[in-house]
Z-matrix of the N, CA and C atoms (Angstrom, degrees):
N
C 1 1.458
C 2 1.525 1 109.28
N 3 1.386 2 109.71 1 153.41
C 4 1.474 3 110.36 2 -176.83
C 5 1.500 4 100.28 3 -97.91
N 6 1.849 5 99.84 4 157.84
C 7 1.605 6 88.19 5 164.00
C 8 1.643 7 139.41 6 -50.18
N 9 1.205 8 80.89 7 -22.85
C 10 1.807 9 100.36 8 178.55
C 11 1.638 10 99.70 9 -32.13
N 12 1.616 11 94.06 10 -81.87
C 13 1.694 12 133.09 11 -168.72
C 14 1.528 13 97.73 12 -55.12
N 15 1.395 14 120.22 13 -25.45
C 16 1.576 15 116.02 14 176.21
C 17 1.454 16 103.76 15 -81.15
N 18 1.203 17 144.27 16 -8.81
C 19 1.095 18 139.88 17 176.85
C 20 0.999 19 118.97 18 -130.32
N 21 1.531 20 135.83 19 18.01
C 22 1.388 21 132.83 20 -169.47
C 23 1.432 22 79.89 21 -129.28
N 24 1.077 23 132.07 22 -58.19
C 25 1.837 24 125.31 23 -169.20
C 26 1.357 25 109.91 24 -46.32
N 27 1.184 26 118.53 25 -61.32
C 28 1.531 27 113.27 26 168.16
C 29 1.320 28 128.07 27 -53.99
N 30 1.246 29 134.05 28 -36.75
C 31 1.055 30 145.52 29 -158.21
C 32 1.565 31 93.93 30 -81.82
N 33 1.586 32 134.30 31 -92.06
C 34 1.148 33 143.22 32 130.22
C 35 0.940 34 111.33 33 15.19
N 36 1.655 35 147.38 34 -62.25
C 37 1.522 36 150.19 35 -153.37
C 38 1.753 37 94.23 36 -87.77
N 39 1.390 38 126.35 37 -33.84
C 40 1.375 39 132.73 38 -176.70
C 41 1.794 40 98.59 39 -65.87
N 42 1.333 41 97.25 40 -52.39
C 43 1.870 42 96.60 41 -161.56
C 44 1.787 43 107.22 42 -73.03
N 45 1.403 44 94.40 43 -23.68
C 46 1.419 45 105.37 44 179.62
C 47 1.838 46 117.36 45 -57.09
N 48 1.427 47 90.94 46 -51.72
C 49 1.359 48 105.00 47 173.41
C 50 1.699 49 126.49 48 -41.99
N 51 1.764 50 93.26 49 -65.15
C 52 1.437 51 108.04 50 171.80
C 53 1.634 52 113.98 51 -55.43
N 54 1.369 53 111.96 52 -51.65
C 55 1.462 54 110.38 53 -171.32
C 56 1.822 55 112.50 54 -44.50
N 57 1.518 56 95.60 55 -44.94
C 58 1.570 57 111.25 56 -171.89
C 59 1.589 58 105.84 57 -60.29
N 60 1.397 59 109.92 58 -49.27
C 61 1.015 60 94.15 59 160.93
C 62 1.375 61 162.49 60 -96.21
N 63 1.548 62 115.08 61 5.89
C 64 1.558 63 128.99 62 148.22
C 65 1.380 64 90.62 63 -42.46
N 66 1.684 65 129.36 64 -87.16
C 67 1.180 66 134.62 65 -149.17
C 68 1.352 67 121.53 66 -55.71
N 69 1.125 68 119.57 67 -30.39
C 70 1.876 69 134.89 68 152.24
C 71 1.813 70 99.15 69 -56.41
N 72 1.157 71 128.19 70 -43.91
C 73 1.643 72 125.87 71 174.99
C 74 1.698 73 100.17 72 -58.50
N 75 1.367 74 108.91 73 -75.94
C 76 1.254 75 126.05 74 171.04
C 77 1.552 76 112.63 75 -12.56
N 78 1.068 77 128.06 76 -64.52
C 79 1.035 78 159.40 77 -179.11
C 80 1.815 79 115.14 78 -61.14
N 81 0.841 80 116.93 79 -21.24
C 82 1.543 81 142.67 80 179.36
C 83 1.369 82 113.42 81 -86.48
N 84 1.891 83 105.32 82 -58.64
C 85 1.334 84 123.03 83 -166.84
C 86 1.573 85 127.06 84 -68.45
N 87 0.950 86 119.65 85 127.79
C 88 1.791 87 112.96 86 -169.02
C 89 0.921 88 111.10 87 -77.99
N 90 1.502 89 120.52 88 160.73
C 91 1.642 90 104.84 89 178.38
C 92 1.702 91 127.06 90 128.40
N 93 1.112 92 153.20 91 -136.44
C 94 1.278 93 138.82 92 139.11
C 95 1.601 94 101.79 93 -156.54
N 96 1.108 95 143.21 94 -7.69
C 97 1.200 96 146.36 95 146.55
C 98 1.439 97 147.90 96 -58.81
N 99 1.254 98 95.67 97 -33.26
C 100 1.644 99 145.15 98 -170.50
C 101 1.831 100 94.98 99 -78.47
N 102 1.034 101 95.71 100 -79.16
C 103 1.487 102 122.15 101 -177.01
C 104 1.984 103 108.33 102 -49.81
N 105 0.832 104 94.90 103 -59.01
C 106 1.528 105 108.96 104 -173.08
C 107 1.220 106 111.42 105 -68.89
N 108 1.149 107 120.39 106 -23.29
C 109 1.516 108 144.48 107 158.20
C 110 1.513 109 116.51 108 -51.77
N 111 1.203 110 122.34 109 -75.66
C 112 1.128 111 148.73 110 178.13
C 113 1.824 112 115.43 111 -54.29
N 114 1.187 113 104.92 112 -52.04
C 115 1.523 114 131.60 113 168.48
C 116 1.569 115 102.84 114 -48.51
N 117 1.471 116 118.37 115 -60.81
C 118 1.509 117 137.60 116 160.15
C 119 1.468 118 117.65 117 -32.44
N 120 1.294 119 112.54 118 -76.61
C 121 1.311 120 116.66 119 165.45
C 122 1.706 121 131.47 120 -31.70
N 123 1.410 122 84.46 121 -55.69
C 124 1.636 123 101.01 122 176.32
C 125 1.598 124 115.98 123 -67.91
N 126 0.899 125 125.46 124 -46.02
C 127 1.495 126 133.23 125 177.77
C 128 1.658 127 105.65 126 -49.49
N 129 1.946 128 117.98 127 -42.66
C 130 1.392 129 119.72 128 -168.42
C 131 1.217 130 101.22 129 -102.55
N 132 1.620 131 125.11 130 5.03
C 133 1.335 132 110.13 131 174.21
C 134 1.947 133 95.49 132 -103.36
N 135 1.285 134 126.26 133 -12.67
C 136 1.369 135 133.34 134 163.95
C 137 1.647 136 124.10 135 -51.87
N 138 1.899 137 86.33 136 -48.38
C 139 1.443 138 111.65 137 176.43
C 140 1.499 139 120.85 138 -60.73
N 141 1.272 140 114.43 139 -46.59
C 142 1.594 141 140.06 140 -165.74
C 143 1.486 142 102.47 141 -92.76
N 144 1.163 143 111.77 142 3.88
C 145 1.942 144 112.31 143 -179.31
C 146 1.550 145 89.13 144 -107.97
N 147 1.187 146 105.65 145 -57.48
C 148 1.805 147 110.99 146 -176.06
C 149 1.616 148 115.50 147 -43.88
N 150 1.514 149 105.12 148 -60.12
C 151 1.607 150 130.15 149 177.20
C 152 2.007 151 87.14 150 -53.72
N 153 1.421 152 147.71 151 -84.42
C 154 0.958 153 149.42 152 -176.76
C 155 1.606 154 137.37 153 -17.78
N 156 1.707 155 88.58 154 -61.35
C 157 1.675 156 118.70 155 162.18
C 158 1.391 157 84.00 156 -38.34
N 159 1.573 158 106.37 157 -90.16
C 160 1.473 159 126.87 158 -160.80
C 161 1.652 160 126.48 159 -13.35
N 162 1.368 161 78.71 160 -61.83
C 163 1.987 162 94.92 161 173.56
C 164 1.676 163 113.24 162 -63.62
N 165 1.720 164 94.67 163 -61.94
C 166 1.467 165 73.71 164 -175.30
C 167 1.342 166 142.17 165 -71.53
N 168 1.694 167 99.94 166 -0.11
C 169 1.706 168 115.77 167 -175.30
C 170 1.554 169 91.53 168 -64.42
N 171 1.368 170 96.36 169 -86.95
C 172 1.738 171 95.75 170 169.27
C 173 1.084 172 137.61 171 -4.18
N 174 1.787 173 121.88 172 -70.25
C 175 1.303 174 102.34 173 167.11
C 176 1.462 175 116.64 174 -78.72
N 177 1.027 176 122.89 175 -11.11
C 178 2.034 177 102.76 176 156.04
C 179 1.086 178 112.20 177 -49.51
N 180 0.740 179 123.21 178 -78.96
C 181 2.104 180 139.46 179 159.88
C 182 1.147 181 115.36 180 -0.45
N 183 1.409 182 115.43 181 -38.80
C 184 1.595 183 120.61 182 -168.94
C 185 1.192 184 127.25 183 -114.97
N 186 2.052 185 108.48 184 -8.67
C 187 1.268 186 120.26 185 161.88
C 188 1.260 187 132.20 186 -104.57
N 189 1.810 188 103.48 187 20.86
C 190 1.380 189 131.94 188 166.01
C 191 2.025 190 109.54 189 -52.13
N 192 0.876 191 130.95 190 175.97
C 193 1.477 192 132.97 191 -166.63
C 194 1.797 193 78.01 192 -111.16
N 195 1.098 194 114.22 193 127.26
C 196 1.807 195 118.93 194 149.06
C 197 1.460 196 104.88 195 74.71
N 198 1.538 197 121.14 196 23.88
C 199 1.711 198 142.22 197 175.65
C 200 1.815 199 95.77 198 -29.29
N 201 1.456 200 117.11 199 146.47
C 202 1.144 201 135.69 200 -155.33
C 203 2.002 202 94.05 201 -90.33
N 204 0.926 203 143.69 202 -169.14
C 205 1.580 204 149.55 203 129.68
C 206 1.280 205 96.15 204 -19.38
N 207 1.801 206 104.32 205 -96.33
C 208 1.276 207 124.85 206 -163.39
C 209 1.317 208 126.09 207 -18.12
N 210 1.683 209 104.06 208 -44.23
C 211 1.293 210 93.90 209 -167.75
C 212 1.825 211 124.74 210 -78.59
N 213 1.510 212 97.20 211 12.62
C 214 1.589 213 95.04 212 -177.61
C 215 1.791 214 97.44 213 -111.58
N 216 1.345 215 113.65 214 10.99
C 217 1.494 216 113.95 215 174.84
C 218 1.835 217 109.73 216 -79.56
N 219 1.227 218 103.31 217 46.89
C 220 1.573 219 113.60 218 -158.81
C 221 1.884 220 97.80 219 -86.74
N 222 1.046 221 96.70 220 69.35
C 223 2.052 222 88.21 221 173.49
C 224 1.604 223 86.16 222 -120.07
N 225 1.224 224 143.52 223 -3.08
C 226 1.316 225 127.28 224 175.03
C 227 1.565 226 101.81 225 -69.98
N 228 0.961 227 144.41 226 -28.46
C 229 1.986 228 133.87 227 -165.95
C 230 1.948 229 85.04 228 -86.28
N 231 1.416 230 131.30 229 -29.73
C 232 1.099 231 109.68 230 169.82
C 233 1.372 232 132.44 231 -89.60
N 234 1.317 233 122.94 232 -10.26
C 235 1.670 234 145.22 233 120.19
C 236 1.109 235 100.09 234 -6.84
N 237 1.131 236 115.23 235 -80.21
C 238 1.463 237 132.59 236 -143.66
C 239 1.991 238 108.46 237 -69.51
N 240 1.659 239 91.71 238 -45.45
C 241 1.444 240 87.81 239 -163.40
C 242 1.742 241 85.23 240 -88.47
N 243 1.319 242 148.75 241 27.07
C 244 0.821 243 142.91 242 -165.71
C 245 1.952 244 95.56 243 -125.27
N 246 1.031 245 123.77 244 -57.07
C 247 1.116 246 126.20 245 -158.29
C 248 1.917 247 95.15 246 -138.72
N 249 1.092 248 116.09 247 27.02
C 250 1.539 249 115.91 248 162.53
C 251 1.355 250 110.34 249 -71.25
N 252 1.095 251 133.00 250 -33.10
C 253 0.889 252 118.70 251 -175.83
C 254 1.901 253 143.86 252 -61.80
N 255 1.501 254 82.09 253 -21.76
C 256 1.811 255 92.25 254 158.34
C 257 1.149 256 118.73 255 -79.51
N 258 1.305 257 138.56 256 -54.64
C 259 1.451 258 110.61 257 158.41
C 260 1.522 259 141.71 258 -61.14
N 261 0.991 260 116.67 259 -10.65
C 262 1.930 261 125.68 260 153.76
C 263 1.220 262 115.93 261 -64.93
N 264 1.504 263 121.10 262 -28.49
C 265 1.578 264 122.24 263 -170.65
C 266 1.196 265 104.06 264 -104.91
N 267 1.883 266 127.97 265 -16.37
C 268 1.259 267 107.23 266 173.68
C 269 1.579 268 104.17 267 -93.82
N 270 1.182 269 126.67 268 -10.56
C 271 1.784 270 119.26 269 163.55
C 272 0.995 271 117.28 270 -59.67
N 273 1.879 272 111.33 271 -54.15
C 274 1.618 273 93.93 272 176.35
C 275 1.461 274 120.50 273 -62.56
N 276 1.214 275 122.54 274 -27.53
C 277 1.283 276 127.93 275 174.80
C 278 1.450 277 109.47 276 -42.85
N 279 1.192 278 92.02 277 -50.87
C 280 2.061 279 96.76 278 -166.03
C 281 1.740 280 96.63 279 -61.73
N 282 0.798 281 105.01 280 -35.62
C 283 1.691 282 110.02 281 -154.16
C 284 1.524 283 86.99 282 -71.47
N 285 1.251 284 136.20 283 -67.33
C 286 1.131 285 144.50 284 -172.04
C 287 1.510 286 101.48 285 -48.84
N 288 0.957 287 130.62 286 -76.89
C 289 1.475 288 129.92 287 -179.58
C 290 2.166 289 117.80 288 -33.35
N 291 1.398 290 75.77 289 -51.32
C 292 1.894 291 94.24 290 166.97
C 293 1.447 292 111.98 291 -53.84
N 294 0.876 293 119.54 292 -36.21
C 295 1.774 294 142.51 293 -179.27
C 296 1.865 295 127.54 294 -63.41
N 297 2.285 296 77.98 295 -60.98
C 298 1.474 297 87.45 296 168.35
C 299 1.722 298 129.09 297 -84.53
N 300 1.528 299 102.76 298 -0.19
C 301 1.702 300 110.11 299 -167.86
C 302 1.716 301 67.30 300 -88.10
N 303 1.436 302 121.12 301 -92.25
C 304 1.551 303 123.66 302 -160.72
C 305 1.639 304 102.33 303 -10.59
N 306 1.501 305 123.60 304 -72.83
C 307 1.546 306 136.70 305 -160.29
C 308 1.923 307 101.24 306 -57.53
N 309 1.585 308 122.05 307 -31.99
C 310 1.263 309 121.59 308 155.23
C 311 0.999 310 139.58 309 -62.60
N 312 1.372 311 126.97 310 -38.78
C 313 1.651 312 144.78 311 -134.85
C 314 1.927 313 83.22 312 -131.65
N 315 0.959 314 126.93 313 -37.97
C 316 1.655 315 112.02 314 -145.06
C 317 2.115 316 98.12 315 -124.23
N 318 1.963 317 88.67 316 -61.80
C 319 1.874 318 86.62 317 -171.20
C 320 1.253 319 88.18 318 -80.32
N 321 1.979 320 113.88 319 130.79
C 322 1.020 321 112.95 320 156.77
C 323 1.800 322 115.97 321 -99.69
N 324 1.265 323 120.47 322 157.94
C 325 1.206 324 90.03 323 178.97
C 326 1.756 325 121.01 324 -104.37
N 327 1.153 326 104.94 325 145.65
C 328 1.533 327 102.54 326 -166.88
C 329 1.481 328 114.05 327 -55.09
N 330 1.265 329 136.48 328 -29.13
C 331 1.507 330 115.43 329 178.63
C 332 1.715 331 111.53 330 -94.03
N 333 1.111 332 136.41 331 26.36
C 334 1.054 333 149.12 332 -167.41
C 335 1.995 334 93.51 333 -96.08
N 336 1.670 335 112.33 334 78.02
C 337 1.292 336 115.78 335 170.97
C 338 1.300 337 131.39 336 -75.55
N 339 1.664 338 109.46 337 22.98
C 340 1.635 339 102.54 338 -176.80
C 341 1.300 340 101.64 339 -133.82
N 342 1.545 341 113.74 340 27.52
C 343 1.545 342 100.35 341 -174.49
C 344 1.105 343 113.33 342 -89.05
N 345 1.306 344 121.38 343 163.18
C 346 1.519 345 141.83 344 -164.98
C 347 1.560 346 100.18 345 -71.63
N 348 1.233 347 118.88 346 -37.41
C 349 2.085 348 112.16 347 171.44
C 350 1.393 349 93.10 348 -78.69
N 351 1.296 350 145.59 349 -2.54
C 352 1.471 351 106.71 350 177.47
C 353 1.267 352 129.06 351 -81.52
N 354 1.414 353 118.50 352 111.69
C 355 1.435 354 113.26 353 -172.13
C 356 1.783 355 98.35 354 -109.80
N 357 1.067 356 132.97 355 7.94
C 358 1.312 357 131.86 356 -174.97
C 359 1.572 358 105.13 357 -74.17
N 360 1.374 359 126.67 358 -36.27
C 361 1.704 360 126.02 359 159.32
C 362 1.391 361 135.94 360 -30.63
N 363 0.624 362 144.15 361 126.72
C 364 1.530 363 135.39 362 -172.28
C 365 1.934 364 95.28 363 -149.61
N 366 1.291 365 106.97 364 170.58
C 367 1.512 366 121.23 365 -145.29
C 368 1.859 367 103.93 366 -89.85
N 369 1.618 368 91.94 367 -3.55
C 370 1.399 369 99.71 368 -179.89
C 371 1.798 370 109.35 369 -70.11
N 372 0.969 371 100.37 370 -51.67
C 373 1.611 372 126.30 371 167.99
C 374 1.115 373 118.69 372 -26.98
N 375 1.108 374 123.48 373 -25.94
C 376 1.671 375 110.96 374 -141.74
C 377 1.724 376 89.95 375 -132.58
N 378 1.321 377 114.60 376 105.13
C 379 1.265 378 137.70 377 -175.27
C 380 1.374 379 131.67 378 -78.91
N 381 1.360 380 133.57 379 97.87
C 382 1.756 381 143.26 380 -160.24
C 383 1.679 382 94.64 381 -67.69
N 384 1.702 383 95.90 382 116.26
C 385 1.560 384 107.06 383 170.55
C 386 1.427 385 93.72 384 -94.76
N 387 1.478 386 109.30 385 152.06
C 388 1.407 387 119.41 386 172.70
C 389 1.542 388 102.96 387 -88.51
N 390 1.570 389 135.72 388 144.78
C 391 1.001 390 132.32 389 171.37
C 392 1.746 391 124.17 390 -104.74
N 393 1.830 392 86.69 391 -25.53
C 394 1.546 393 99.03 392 -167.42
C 395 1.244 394 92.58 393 72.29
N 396 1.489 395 141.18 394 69.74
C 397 1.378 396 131.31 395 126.01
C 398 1.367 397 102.30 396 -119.12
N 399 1.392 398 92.93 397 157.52
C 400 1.659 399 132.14 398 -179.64
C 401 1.202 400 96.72 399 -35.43
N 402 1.477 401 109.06 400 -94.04
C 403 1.773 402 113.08 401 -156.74
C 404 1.278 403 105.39 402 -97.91
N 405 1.736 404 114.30 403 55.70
C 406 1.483 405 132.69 404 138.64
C 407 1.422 406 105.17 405 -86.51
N 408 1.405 407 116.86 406 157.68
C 409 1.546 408 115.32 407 171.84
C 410 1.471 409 103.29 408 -99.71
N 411 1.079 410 110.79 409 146.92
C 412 1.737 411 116.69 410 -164.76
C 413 1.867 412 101.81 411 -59.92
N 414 1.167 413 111.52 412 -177.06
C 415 1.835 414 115.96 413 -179.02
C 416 1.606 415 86.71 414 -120.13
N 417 1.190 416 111.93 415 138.13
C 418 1.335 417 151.64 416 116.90
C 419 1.715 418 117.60 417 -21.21
């Protein structure tokens, strides 16, 4: 492995983590502020790990004794902080989406009394309000 990869995997693998998980939070949170928020965050903390790795791999890379070519082919950390941002925003994206199918499809939430699996209801339950209209039949 190059110094690069010795300092960009870690570096990167840290922001990766967090980003994934704001956007897995994000993704949880109800609301439209909340979410979009979080989603936000995560995308520029994705961005700013990538852009980071980048630089500092590099200059590890380059303050090696007898550094290869390669390591002065360094326009990727300005890549990065230049146009990182589409790949930071489509991870958090994914993550969030991964988040909100799970929080649809899987967590249901327990006081949610009209869902289509609830079979725990039964006819005892369900209590006749009087309205005082006409062509209601009176209560008993």
């Amino acid at each position: 492995m190059t110094p690069l990869q010795e300092m960009f995997i870690p570096i990167f693998g840290v922001a990766a983590v967090v980003s994934a998980v704001l956007a897995f939070i994000g993704g949880r949170v109800s609301g439209v502020i909340g979410p979009l928020v979080l989603v936000c965050i995560s995308g520029f903390v994705c961005w700013f790990g990538l852009f980071l790795g980048l630089e500092v791999g590099y200059q590890v890379w380059q303050s090696v004794p007898d550094p290869p070519a390669e390591a002065f082919s360094d326009t990727a950390p300005m890549g990065a902080l230049f146009a990182g941002w589409i790949p930071g925003g489509l991870f958090a994206c994914f993550w969030f989406f991964v988040s909100w199918l799970i929080r649809k499809c899987v967590w249901k939430r327990k006081d949610d009394k009209f869902s289509a699996c609830d079979l725990s209801r039964s006819d005892a339950d369900v209590q006749v309000v009087d309205t005082r209209n006409a062509y209601q039949p009176p209560t008993s």
